[in-house]
C-alpha positions in Angstrom: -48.4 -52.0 36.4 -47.5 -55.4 35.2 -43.9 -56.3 33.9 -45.4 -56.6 30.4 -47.0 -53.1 30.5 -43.9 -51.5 31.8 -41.5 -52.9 29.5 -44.0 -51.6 26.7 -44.0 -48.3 28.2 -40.4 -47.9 28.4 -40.3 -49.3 24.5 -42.6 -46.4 23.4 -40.4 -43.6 25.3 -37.1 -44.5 24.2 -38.4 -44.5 20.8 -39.8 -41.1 21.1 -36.7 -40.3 22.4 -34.4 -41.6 19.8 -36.8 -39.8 16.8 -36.8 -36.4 18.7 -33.1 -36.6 19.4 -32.6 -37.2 15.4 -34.3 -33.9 14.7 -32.5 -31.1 13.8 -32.7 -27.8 15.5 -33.1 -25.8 12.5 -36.4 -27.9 11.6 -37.9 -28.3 15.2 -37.9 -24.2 15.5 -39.3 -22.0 13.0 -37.6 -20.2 10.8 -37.0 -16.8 10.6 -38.6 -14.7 7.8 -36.0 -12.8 5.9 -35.8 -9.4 5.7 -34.1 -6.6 2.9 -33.4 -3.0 5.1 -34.4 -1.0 1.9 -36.7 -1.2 -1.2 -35.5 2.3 -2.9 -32.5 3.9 -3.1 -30.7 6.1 -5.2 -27.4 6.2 -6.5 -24.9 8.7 -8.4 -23.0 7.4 -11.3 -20.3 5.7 -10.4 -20.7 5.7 -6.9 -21.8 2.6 -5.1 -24.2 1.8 -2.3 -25.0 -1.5 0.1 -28.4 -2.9 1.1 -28.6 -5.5 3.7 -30.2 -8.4 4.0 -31.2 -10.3 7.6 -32.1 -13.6 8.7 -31.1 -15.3 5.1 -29.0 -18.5 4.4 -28.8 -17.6 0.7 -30.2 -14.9 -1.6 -31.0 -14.6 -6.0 -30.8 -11.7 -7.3 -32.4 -11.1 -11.3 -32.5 -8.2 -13.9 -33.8 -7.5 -16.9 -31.8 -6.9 -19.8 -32.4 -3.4 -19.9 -32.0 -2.6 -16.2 -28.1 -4.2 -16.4 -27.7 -0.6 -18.1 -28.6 1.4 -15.3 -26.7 -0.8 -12.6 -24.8 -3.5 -12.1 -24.3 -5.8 -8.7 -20.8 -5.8 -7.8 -20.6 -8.0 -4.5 -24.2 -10.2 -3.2 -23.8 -12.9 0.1 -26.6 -13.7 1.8 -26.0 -10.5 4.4 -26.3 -8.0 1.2 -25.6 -7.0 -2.1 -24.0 -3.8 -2.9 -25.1 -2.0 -6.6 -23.1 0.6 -8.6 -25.0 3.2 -10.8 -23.6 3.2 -14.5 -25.7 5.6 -16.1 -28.8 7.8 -15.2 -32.0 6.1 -15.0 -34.0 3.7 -12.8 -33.7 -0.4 -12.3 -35.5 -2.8 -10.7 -33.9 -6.0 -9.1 -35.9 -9.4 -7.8 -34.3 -10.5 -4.6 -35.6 -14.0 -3.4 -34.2 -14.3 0.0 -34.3 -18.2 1.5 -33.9 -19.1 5.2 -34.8 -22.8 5.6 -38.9 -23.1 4.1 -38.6 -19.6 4.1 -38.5 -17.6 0.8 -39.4 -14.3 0.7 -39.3 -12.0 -2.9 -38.5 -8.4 -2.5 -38.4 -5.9 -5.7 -35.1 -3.4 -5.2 -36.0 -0.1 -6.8 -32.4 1.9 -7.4 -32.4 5.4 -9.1 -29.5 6.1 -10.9 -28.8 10.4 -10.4 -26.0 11.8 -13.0 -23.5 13.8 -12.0 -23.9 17.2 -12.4 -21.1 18.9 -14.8 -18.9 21.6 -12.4 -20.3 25.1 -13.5 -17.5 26.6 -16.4 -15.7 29.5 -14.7 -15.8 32.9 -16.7 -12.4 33.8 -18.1 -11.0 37.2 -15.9 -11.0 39.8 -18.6 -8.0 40.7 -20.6 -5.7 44.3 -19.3 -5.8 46.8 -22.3 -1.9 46.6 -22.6 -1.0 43.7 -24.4 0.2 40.6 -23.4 -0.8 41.5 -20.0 -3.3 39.4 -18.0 -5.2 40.3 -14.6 -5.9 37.5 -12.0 -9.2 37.7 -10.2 -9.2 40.6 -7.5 -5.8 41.7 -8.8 -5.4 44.6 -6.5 -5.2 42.7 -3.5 -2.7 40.3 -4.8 -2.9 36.6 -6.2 -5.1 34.9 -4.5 -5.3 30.9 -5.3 -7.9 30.3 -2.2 -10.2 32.6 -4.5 -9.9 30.6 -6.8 -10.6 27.3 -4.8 -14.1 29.2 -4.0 -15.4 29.4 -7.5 -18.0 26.5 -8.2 -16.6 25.4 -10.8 -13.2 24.3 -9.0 -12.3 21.0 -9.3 -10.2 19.6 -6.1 -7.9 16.7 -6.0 -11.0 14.9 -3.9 -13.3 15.4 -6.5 -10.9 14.2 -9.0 -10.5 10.6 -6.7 -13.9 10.6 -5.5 -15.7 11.8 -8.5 -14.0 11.5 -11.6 -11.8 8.7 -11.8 -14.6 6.2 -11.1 -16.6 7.7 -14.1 -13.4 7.0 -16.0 -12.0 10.2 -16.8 -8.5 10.1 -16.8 -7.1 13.2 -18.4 -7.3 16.6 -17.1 -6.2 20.2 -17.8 -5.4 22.8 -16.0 -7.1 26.0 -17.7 -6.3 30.0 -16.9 -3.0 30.3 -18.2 -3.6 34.4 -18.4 -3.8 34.5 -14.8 -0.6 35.5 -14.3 2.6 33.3 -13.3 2.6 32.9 -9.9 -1.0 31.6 -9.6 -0.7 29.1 -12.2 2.1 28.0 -9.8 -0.2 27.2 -7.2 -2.3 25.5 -8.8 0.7 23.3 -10.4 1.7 22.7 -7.0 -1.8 22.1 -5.7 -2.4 19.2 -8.7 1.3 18.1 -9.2 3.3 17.9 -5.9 2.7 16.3 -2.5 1.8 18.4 0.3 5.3 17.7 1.9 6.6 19.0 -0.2 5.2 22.2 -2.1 6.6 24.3 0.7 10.5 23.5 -0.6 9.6 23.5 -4.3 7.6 27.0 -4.0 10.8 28.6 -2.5 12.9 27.1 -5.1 11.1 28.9 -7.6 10.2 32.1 -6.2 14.1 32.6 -4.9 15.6 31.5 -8.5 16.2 35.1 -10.2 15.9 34.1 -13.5 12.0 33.5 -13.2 10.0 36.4 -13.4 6.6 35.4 -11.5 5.3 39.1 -10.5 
C-alpha cells in the first residue's frame, strides 16, 4: 500500500469514527415499544385504582366530555396514571404512550360500580309495658357484638374507607330504644379512642346516679 493510499484509508476511518461516536445511544438501538398493564378495570365510587405503564418517556391521556363524569385522572407520569370513579357508569380514556419514534395508542376501559346502600336494620320490637324497650336477644344480656353482626352495621372503617371519600360527613347513631347501656357502647365504639373506652366505661357504670340496667 502506497503512502497515498494509506493516508486515504486512515482519512475514511477516522471519519467513520468521529460520525459513529456522535451518535447517540438512544438512536443507534431500537426503541422499546410501550406497553399499558391493563385495558379494563373497574372501580367503586370513590375509590381509586393505578394502571401502569412500561417502557415510556412520556404519556397523553384524552376524554370526552361526558366520560369526565364517570372518572377523573388524579396523578399521570409516564410510569402510570391512577383514575378515581365519581359516579356509576363506564369511561373510556386514549392513552398515547411515546418512547423515542415509538408511539403506541391504547383505549383504557374503567367501569365505575356504585356503592351499595348498607341493608336498614329492623327496629327490635317495642315491650308491652310502656316506655320499656327490649335490646336484640334480651334474655341473654346486651350484646353490642350482635349488633356489630347485623349487615347493616356501619364500622368506624367503613366510615374512613367508604364514606368519607363519597363525602358524607354527618352521621347518626340510630336505636335509642335499645336500652341504656348498649347505646353506650356504641357511643364509646363511635366517640372515644380505644385507649381509652375501658376508663370511661367504668366511670359511668360505677356513678350511682345513672341507671343503665
Amino acid at each position: 500500500m502506497n503512502k497515498k493510499m494509506f493516508t486515504k484509508t486512515t482519512a475514511m476511518l477516522l471519519a467513520a469514527a468521529v460520525v459513529a461516536s456522535g451518535i447517540p445511544a438512544n438512536e443507534t438501538e431500537a426503541a422499546k415499544k410501550p406497553k399499558l398493564s391493563k385495558t379494563k378495570i373497574s372501580v367503586r365510587v370513590g375509590g381509586s385504582k393505578k394502571v401502569t405503564i412500561k417502557n415510556a418517556k412520556k404519556i397523553k391521556c384524552k376524554m370526552k366530555a361526558k366520560a369526565k363524569k364517570v372518572v377523573k385522572i388524579t396523578k399521570k407520569s409516564a410510569k402510570g396514571l391512577t383514575v378515581k370513579g365519581l359516579k356509576a357508569g363506564k369511561a373510556k380514556i386514549t392513552v398515547t404512550m411515546i418512547n423515542g419514534k415509538k408511539r403506541v395508542k391504547k383505549t383504557l376501559v374503567v367501569t365505575v360500580k356504585s356503592v351499595k346502600a348498607p341493608e336498614a336494620s329492623k327496629a327490635p320490637e317495642a315491650s308491652k309495658a310502656p316506655g320499656a324497650s327490649k335490646a336484640p336477644e334480651g334474655e341473654r344480656g346486651y350484646l353490642f357484638s350482635k349488633a356489630m353482626e347485623n349487615p347493616g352495621f356501619i364500622g368506624i372503617n367503613d366510615i374512613r374507607d367508604i364514606y368519607l371519600p363519597m363525602g358524607f360527613s354527618n352521621f347518626k347513631i340510630e336505636g335509642r330504644g335499645l336500652g341504656s347501656a348498649l347505646i353506650l357502647e356504641f357511643l364509646l365504639y363511635y366517640m372515644t379512642r380505644p385507649e381509652y373506652q375501658i376508663h370511661v366505661r367504668e366511670k359511668i357504670y360505677l356513678d350511682s346516679m345513672l341507671d343503665l340496667f
